[in-house]
C-alpha angles and dihedrals in degrees: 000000000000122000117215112224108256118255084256095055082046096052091053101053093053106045092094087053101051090042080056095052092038097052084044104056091057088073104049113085126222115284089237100036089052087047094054088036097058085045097062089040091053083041098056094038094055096038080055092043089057093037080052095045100044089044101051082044087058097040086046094041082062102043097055090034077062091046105058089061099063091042120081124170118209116209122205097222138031100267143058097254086062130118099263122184118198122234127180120223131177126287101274109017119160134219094275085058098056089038083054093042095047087044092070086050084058102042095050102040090235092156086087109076082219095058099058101098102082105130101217118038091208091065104073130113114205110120108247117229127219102285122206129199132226130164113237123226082255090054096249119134109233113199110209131182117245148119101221097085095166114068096004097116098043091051081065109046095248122111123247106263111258095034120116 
């Protein structure tokens, strides 16, 4: 015949085992409060995630908004499928300044890759044509030759610069 252990001999056995669940159960949080509480967390995170990620668009959409006004791209030829060659000017540069600028494309034939080892860009010799200015969709001022100044943007679908 078998003999069952006595509740004393139980009770025993298991004292290292209800010291383990007790001391377990201090830990563990409520079902409902660790719901709510996760809730908040994944709230506050996500409310943080879309302030972080308006605020580094705007900062992006200015920068490149301030951007657009220091670039110009000079086109060989009058026309957008021309060869174009960017150049970066100072915030706030006029007309005079890309013309300048593009000028220095002219003189030195730097349209040509090959061409592009002249030491001084003052040096060069190729005559520079009348070069006219439009704002592309992008911002950017594109300089063109050409001698049509009226009209000259428009025909290709930029905006005068200057021209809001």
């Amino acid at each position: 015949m078998t003999t069952l252990p006595s509740d004393l001999d139980v009770a025993r056995q298991l004292v290292s085992v209800r010291a383990a669940v007790i001391e377990a159960t201090h830990h563990v949080r409520s079902p409902k409060r660790s719901t709510r509480y996760r809730t908040t967390r994944n709230l506050i995170i996500a409310a943080a995630a879309i302030a972080a990620l308006t605020g580094g668009a705007i900062v992006a959409f200015q920068y490149a908004a301030s951007d657009t006004d220091q670039v110009a791209a000079c086109y060989s030829g009058p026309d957008l499928d021309s060869t174009l060659v960017l150049v970066a000017g100072e915030h706030g540069s006029t007309e005079n300044d890309w013309d300048e600028l593009c000028g220095v494309i002219w003189r030195n034939d730097l349209f040509d890759e090959a061409n592009n080892n002249d030491p001084d860009p003052n040096d060069g010799t190729s005559p520079v044509p009348n070069l006219v200015a439009c704002t592309r969709p992008d911002g950017i001022v594109a300089v063109f030759p050409s001698d049509d100044e009226e009209g000259f943007c428009e025909a290709l679908g930029l905006a005068d610069w200057g021209s809001d």
